[in-house]
Backbone as a printed PyTorch tensor [residue, N CA C, xyz], in Angstrom:
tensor([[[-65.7460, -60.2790, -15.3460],
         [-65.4180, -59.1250, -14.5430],
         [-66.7110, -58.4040, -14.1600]],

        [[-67.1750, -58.8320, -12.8620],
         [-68.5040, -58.2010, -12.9040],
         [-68.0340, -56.7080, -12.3260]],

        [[-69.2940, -56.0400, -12.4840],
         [-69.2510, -54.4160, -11.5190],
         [-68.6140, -54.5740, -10.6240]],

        [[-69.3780, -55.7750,  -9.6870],
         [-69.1490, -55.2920,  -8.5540],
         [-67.3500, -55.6180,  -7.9090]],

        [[-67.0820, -56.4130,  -8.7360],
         [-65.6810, -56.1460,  -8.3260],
         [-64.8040, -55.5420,  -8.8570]],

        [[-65.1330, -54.3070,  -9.6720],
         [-64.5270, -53.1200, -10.1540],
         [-64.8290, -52.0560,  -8.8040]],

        [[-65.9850, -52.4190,  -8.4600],
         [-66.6350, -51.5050,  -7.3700],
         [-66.2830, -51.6350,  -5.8380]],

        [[-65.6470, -53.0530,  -6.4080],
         [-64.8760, -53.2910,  -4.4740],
         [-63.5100, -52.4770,  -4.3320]],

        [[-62.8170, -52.7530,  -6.1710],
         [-61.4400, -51.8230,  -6.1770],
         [-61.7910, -50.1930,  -6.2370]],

        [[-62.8110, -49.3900,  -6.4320],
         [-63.1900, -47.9800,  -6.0480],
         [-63.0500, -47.8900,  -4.9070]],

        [[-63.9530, -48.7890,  -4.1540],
         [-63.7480, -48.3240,  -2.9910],
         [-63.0750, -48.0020,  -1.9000]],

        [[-61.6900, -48.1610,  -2.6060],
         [-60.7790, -48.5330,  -1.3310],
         [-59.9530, -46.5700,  -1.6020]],

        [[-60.9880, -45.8990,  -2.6570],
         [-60.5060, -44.6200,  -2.7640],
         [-61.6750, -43.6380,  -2.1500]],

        [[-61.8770, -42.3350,  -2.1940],
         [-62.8990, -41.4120,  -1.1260],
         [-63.6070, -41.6730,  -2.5060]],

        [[-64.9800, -41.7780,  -1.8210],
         [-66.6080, -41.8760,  -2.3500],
         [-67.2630, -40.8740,  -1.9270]],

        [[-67.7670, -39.6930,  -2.6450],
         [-68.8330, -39.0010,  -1.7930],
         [-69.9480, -39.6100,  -2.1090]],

        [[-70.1440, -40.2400,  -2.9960],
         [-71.8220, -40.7040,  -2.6750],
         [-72.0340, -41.7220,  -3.2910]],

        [[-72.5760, -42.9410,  -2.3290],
         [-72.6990, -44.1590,  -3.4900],
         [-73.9420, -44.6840,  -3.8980]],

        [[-74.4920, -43.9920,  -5.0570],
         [-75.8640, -44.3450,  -5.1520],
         [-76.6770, -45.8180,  -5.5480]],

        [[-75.6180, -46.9880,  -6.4680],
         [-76.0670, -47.7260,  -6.7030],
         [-74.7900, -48.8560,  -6.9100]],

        [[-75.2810, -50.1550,  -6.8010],
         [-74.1460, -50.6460,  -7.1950],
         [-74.6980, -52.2320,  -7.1570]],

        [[-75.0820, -52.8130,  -8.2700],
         [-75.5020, -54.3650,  -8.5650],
         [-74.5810, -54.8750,  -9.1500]],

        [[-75.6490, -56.0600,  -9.5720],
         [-74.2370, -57.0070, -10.8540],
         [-74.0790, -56.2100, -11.9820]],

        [[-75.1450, -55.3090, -12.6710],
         [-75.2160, -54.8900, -13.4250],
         [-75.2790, -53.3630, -13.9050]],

        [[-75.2060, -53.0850, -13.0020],
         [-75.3940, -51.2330, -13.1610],
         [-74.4230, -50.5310, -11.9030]],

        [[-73.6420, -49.8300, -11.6360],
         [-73.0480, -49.1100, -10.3600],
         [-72.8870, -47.1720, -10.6120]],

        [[-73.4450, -46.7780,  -9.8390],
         [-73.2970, -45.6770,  -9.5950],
         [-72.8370, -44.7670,  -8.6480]],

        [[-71.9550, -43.9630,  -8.7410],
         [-71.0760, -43.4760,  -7.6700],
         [-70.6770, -41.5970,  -8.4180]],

        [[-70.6750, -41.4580,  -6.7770],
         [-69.8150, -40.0800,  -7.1470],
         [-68.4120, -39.8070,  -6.6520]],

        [[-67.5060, -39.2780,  -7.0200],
         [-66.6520, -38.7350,  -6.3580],
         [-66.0780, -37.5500,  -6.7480]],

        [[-64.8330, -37.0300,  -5.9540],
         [-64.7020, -35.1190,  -5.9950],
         [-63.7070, -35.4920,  -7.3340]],

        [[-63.7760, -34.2770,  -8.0180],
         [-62.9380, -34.2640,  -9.2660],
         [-61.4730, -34.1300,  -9.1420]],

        [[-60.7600, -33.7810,  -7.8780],
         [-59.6240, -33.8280,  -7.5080],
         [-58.7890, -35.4630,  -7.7480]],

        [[-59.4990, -36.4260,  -7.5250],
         [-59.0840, -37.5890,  -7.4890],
         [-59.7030, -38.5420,  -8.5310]],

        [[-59.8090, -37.4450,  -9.4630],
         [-59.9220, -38.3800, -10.9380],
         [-58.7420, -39.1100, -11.2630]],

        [[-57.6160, -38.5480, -11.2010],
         [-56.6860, -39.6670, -12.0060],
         [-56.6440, -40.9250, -11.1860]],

        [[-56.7360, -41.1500, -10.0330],
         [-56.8240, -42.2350,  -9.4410],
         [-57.9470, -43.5350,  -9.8460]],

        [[-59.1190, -42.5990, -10.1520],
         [-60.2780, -43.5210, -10.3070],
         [-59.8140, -43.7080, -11.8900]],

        [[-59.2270, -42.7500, -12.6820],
         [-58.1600, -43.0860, -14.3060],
         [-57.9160, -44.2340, -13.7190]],

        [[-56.9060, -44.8840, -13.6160],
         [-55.6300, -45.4180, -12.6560],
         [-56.4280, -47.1460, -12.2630]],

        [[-57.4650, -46.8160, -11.6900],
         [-58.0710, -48.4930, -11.1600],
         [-59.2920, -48.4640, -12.8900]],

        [[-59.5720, -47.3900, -13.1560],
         [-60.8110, -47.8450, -14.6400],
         [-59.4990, -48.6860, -15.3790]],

        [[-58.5630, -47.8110, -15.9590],
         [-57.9870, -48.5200, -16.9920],
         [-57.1100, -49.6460, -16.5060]],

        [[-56.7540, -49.6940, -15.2190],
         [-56.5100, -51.1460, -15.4140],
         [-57.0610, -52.2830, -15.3480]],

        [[-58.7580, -52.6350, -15.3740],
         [-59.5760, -52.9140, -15.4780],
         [-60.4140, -52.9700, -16.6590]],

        [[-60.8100, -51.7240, -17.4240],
         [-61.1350, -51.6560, -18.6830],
         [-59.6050, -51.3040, -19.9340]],

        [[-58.8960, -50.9120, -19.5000],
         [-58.6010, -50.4760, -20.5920],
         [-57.9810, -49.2570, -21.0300]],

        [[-57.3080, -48.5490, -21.7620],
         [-57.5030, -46.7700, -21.5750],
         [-59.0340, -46.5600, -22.4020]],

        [[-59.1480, -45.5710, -21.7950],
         [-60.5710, -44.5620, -22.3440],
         [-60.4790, -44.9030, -23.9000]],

        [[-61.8580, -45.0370, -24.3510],
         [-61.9680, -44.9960, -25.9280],
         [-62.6100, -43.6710, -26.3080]],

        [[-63.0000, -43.0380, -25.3210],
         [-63.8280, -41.9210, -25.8630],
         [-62.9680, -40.6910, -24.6050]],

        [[-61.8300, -40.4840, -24.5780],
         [-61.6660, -39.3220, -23.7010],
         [-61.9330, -38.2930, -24.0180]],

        [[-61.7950, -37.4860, -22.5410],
         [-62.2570, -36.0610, -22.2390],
         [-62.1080, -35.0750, -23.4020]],

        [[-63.0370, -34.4140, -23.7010],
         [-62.8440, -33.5010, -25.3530],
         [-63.0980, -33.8080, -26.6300]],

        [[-63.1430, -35.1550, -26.5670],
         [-63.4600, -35.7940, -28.1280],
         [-64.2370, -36.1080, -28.3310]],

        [[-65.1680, -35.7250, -29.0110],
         [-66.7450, -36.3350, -29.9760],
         [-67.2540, -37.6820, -29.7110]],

        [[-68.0930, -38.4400, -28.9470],
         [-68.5790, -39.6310, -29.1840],
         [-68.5740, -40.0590, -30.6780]],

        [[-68.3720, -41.4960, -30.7550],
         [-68.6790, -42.3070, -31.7440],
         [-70.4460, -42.3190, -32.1320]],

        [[-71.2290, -42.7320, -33.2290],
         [-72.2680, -43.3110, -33.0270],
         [-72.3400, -44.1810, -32.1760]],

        [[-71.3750, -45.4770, -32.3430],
         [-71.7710, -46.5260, -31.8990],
         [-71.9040, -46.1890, -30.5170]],

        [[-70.7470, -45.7240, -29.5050],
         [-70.6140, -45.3010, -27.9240],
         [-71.7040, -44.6320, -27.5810]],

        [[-72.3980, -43.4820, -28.6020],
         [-73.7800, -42.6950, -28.3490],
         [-74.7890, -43.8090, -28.0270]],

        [[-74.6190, -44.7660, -29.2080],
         [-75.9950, -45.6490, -29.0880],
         [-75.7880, -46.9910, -27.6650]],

        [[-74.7170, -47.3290, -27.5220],
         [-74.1070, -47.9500, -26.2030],
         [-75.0060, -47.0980, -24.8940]],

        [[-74.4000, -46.5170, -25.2030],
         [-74.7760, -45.5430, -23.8010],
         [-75.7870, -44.4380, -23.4530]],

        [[-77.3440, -44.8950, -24.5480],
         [-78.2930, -44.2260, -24.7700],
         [-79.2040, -44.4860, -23.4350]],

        [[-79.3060, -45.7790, -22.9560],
         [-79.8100, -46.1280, -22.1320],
         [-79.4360, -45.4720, -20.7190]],

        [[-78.3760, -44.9760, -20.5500],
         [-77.6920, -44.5870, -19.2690],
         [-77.4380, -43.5130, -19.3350]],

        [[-78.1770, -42.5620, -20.2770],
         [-77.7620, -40.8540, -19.9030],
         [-77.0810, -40.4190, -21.3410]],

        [[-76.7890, -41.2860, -21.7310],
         [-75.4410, -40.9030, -23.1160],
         [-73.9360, -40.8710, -22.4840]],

        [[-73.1310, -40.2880, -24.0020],
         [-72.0830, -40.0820, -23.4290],
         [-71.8550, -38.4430, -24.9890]],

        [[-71.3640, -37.5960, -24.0480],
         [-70.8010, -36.4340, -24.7090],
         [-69.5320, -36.0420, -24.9910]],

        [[-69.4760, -35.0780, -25.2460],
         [-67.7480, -34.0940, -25.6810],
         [-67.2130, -34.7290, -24.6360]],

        [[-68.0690, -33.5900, -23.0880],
         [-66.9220, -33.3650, -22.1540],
         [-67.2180, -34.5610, -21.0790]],

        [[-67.6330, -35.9520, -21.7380],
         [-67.1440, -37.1330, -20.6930],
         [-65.9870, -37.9320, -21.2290]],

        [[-65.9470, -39.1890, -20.1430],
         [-65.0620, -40.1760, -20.5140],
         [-65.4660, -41.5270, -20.7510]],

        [[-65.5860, -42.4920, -22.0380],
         [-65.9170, -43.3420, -21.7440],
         [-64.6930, -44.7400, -21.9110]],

        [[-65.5220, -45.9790, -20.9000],
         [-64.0210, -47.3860, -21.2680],
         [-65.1540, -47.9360, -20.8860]],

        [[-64.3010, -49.1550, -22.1740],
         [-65.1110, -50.1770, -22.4520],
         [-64.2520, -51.2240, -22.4270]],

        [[-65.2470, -52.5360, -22.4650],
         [-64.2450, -54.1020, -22.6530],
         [-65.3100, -54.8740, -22.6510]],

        [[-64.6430, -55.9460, -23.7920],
         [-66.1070, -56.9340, -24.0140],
         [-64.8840, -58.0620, -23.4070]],

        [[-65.6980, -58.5900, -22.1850],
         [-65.0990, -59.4380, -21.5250],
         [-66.4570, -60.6880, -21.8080]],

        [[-65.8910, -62.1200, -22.4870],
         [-66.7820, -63.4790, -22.8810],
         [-67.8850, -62.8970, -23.4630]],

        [[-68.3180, -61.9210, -24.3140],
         [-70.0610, -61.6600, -24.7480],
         [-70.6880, -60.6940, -23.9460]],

        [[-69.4250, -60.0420, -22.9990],
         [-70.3400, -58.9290, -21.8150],
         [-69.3600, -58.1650, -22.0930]],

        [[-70.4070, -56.9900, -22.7590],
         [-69.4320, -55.4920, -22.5640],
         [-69.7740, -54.5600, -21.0340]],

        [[-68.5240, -54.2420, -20.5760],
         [-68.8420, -53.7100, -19.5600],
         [-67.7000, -52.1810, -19.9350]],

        [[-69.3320, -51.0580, -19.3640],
         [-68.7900, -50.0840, -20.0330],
         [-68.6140, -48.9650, -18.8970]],

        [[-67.7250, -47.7900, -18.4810],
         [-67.5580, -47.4340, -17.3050],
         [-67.5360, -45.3420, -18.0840]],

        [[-68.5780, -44.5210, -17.3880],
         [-68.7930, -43.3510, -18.0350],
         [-68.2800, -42.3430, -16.8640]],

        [[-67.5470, -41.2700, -17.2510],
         [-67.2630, -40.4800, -16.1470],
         [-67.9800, -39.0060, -16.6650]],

        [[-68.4690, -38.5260, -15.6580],
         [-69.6200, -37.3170, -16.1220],
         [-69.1930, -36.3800, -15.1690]],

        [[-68.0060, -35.1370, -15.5010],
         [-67.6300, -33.9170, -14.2900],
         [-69.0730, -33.2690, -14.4550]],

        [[-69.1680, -32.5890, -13.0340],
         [-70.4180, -32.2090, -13.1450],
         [-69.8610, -30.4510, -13.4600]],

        [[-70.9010, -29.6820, -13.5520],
         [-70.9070, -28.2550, -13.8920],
         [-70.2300, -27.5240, -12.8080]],

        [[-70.6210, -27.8340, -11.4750],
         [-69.8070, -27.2950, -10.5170],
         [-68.3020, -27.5080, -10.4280]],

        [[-67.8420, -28.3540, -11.3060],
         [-66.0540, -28.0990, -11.4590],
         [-65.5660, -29.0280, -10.0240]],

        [[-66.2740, -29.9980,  -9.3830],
         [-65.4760, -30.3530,  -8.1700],
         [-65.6780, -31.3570,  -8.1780]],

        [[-67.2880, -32.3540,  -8.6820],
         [-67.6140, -33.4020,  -8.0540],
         [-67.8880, -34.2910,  -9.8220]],

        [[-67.3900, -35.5750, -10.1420],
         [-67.6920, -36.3130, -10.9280],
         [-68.5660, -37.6970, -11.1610]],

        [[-69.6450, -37.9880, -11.3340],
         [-70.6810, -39.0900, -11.5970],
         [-69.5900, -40.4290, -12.4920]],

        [[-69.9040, -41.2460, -11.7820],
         [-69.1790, -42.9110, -12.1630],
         [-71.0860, -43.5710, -12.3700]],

        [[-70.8280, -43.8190, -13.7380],
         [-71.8620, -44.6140, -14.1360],
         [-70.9400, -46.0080, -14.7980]],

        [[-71.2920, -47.3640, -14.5780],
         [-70.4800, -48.5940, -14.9280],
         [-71.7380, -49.4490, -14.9790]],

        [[-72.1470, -50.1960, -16.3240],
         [-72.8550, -51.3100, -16.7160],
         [-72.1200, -51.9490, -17.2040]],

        [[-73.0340, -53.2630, -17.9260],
         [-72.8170, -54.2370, -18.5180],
         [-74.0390, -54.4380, -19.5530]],

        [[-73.7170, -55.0360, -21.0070],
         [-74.5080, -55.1640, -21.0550],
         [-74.0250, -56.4390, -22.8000]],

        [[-75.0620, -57.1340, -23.1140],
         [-74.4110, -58.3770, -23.7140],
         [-74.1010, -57.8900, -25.0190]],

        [[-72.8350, -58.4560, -25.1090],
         [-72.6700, -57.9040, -27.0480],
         [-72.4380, -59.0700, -27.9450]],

        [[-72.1580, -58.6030, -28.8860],
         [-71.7150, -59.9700, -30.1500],
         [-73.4680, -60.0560, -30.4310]],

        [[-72.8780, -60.7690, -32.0490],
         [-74.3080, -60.7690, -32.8510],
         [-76.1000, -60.9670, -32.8270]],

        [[-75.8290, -61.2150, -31.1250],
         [-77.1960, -61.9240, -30.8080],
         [-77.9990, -60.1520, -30.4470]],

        [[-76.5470, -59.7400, -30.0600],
         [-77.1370, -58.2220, -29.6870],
         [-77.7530, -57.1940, -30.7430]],

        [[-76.8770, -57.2420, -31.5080],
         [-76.6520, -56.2610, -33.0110],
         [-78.3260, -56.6580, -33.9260]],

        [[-78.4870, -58.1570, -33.3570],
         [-79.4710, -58.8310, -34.1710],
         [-80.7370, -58.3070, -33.7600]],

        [[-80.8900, -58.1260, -32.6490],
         [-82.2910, -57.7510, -31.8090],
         [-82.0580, -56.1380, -31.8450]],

        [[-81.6550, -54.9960, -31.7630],
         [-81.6170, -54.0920, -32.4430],
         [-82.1420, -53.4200, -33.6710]],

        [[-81.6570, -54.6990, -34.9240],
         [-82.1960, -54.5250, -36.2980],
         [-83.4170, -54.8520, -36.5300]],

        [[-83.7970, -55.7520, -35.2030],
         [-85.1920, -56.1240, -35.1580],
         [-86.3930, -55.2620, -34.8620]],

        [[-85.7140, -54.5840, -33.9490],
         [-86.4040, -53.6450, -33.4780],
         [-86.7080, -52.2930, -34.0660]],

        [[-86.0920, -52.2130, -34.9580],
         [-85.6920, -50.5430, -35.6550],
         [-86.6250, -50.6540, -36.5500]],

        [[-87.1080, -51.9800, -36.8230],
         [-87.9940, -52.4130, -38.2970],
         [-88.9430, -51.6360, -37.7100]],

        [[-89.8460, -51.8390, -36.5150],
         [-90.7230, -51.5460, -35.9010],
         [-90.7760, -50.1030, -35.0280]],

        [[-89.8240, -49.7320, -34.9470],
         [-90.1260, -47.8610, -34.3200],
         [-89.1540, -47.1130, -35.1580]]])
C-alpha cells in the first residue's frame, strides 16, 4: 500500500495545500471542517486511529514519529505494518482551529529495524 495511492484516494476530497507527496513521505493540508471524511478514507486504509485525538502518545508512536515532527496529546495517529512496511498517517489541527496538516510515511519495521536502533543507541 504505497502513499501514493492513499494519496490518489485524498484527493478526490478539497486539498488546500499539497506540499509533498512521494513513495515515501506525503504531505498535505486540509480545512478542519472535513476531517471526518479524511477519518473515513485514513481508516479504511490504515485502520482506526491508535493514538486518537486527546490521548497521550505511546513511547513507541513518540519514537515512530520522531523523525516527522512527533506525535502529541492533541494529534491523531494510524498505523499498519503492511509485508515489513509500516505506513504511518499523522493528523496535526493547527492553532488557528480551521486548517489540519496530513503527514503519511512509511517506514520498514520487524526486527531488522528494532536491530539497527539498538545499534545505534550504543553509540549516542
Amino acid at each position: 500500500m504505497p502513499i501514493k495511492t492513499i494519496a490518489e484516494k485524498l484527493a478526490s476530497l478539497e486539498i488546500y495545500e499539497k506540499r509533498c507527496v512521494s513513495d515515501d513521505f506525503c504531505e498535505m493540508v486540509f480545512l478542519k471542517k472535513d476531517i471526518m471524511k479524511w477519518d473515513e478514507v485514513l481508516t479504511g486504509e490504515l485502520g482506526p486511529a491508535v493514538k486518537p485525538l486527546g490521548e497521550a502518545p505511546t513511547k513507541e508512536d513518540t519514537v515512530l514519529t520522531e523523525d516527522y515532527g512527533g506525535i502529541f496529546k492533541n494529534q491523531v495517529l494510524y498505523k499498519k505494518d503492511v509485508g515489513g512496511v509500516l505506513v504511518a498517517a499523522m493528523l496535526w489541527p493547527w492553532q488557528n482551529n480551521t486548517h489540519v496538516t496530513l503527514k503519511m510515511f512509511v517506514k520498514k519495521s520487524g526486527p531488522a529495524q528494532e536491530n539497527k536502533k539498538s545499534f545505534l543507541k550504543k553509540f549516542f
